[in-house]
N, C-alpha and C positions, 0 to 999 in steps of 0.2 A: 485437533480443532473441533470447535463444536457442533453439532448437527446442523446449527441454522447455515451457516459457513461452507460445511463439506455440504450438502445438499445444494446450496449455490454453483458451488463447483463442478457438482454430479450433471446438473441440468446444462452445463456450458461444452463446447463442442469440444469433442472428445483430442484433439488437436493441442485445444490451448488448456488443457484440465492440468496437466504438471506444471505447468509454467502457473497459475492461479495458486497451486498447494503451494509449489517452493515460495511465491510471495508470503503465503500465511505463516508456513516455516518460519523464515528468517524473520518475522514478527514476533511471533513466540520464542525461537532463540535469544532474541532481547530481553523480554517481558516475558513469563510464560504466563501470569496475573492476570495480563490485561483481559477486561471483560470481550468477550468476541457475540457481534449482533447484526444485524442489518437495518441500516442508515441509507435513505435516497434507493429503496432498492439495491445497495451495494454490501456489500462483505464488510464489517466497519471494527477496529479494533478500540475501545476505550480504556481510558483509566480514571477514576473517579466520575464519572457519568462526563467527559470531557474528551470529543474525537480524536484520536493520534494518528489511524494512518485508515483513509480506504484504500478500498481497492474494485476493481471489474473488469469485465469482461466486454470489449467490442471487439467488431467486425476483424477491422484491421491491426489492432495493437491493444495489452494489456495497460489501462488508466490506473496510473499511481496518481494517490490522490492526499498529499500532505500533510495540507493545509496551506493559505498563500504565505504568514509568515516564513515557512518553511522556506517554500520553492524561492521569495525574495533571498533568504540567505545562503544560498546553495545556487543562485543564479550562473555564476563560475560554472562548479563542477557540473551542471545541467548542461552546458554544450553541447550539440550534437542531439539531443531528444527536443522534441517537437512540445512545447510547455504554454501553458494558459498562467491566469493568476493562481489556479488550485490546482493545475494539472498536470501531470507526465507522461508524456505517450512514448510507449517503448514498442516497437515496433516488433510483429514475431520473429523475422529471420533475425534479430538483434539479441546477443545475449545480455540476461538480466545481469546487471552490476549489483550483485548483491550485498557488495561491501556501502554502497550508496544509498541503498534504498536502508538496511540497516544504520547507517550517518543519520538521515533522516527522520528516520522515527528517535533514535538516541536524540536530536536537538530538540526533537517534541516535545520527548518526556520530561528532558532539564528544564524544557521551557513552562512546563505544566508545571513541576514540583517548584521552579521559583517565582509563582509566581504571586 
């Protein structure tokens, strides 16, 4: 990951700092391309100067952050997480669905390239 990204992560409580990496992980297991910057103050992964997926750090739970087309088409498999029109709150004692949060960014990117 790139310095602006791991340095987000560096400064976040030492608790929730793996659980931040393995989200950047499985974003680059997808894409490893995508441009990686900070967007909103958050961790922000692009392709073509066009957002695909954030991500952060609060209190109580790591924000996946899609985009709302996303989360409207994935509204199903989002059960059980705690969701806005752009947001996913995944809770810490909760393990990361890593296969989901990867679904997610994969509808982004289709959705970007055809667009």
């Amino acid at each position: 990951m790139e310095d602006v990204i791991k340095t987000y992560i560096a400064k976040a409580a030492l608790e929730v700092q793996d659980i931040l990496r393995r989200v950047g992980e499985l974003v680059l297991e997808v894409d490893p391309g995508l441009t990686q910057t900070l967007s909103y103050q958050m961790p922000t992964f692009k392709k073509h100067g066009k957002p695909i997926l954030y991500f952060a750090a609060h209190k109580n739970h790591p924000g996946i952050y899609p985009t709302p087309p996303t989360i409207a088409q994935f509204v199903a498999r989002l059960a059980g997480y705690k969701t806005s029109k752009g947001a996913i709150q995944i809770p810490y004692s909760m393990m990361l669905n890593e296969e989901l949060i990867q679904y997610l960014l994969c509808f982004n990117l289709e959705r970007l390239e055809n667009r």
